[in-house]
C-alpha positions as CSV (number, residue, x, y, z in Angstrom):
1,X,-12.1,5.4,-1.6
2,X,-10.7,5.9,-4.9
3,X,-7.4,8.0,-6.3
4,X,-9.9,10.1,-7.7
5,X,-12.2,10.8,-4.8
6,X,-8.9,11.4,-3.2
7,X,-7.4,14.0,-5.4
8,X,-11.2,15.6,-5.1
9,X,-11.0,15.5,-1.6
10,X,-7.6,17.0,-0.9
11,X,-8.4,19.8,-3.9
12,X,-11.5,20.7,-1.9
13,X,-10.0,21.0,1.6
14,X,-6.7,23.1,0.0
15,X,-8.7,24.9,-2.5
16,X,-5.7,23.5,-4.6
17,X,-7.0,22.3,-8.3
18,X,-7.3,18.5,-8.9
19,X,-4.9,18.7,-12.3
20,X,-2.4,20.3,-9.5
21,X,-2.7,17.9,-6.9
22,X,-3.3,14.5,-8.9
23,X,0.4,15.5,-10.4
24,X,1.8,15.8,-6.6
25,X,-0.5,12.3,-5.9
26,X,1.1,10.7,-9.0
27,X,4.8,12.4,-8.2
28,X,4.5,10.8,-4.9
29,X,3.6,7.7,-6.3
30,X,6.3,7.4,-8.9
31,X,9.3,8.3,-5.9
32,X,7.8,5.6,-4.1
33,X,8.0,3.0,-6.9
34,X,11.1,4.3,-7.8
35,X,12.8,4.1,-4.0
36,X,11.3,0.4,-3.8
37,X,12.8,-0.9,-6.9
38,X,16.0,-0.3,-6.4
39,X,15.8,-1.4,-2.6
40,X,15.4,2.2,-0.9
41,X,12.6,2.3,2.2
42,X,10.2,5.4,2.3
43,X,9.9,6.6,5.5
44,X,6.7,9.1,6.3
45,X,6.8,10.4,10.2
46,X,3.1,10.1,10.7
47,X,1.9,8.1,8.0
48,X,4.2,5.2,8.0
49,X,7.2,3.6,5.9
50,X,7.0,2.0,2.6
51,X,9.7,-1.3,2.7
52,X,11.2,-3.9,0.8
53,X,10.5,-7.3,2.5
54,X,12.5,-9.9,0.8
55,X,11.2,-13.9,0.4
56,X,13.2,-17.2,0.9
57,X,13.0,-19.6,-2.0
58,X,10.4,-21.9,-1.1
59,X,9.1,-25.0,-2.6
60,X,5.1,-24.3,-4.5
61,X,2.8,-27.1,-6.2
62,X,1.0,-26.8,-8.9
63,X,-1.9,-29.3,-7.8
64,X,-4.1,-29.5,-11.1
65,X,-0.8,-31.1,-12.7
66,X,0.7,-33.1,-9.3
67,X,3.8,-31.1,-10.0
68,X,6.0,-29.4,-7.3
69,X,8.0,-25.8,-8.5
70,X,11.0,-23.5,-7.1
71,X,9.8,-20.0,-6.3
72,X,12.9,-18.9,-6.2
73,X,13.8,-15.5,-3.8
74,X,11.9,-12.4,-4.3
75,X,11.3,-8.5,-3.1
76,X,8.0,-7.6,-2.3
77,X,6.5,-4.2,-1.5
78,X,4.6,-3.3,1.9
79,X,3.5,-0.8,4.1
80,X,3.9,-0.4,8.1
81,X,1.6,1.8,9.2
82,X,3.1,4.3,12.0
83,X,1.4,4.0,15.5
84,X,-0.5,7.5,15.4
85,X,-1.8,6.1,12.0
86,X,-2.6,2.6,13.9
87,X,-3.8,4.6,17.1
88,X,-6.5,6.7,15.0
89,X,-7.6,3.8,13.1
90,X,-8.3,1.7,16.0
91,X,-10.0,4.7,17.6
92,X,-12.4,4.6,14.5
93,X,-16.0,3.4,15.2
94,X,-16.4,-0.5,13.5
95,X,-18.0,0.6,10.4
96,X,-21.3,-1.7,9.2
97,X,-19.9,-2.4,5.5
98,X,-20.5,-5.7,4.4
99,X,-17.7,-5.1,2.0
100,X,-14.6,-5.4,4.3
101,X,-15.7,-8.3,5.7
102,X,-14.2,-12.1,5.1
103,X,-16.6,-14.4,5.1
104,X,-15.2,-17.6,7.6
């Protein structure tokens, strides 16, 4: 599912228009980002929490060239999924979308 289908989807189940509630989407979105950057967790009861997972430094290779490199300590973004989220999702039926899958 796209942003768009969405903000088309929400508009039709609030009778809210899509203008309207692709500037809440995109106000939402921008909080978030914001929150992250400067090392603040979003928590959403229900939904889940948006966190700041931080990475060791940690030795990389660039094999083409034989040469080793320090990827030195980073911030990463990431979502954990509350448990009524993971609950309902897990309740799902396994869908048949070729898509999704990886293949082994």
């Amino acid at each position: 599912m796209t942003k768009a289908e969405v903000i088309a989807e929400i508009s039709q189940k609030t009778g809210i228009e899509k203008t309207d509630v692709s500037a809440a989407l995109e106000g939402f979105f921008t909080v978030v980002k914001n929150s992250l950057s400067t090392g603040e967790n979003v928590y959403v009861r229900g939904f889940g929490s948006f966190i700041v997972k931080s990475r060791a430094e940690k030795v990389g290779r660039i094999i083409s060239k034989k040469q080793s490199i320090v990827i030195p300590k980073h911030s990463i973004p990431s979502f954990k999924p509350a448990k009524v989220f993971m609950e309902k999702v897990r309740q799902a039926p396994v869908s048949e979308d070729k898509s999704s899958e990886v293949d082994a």
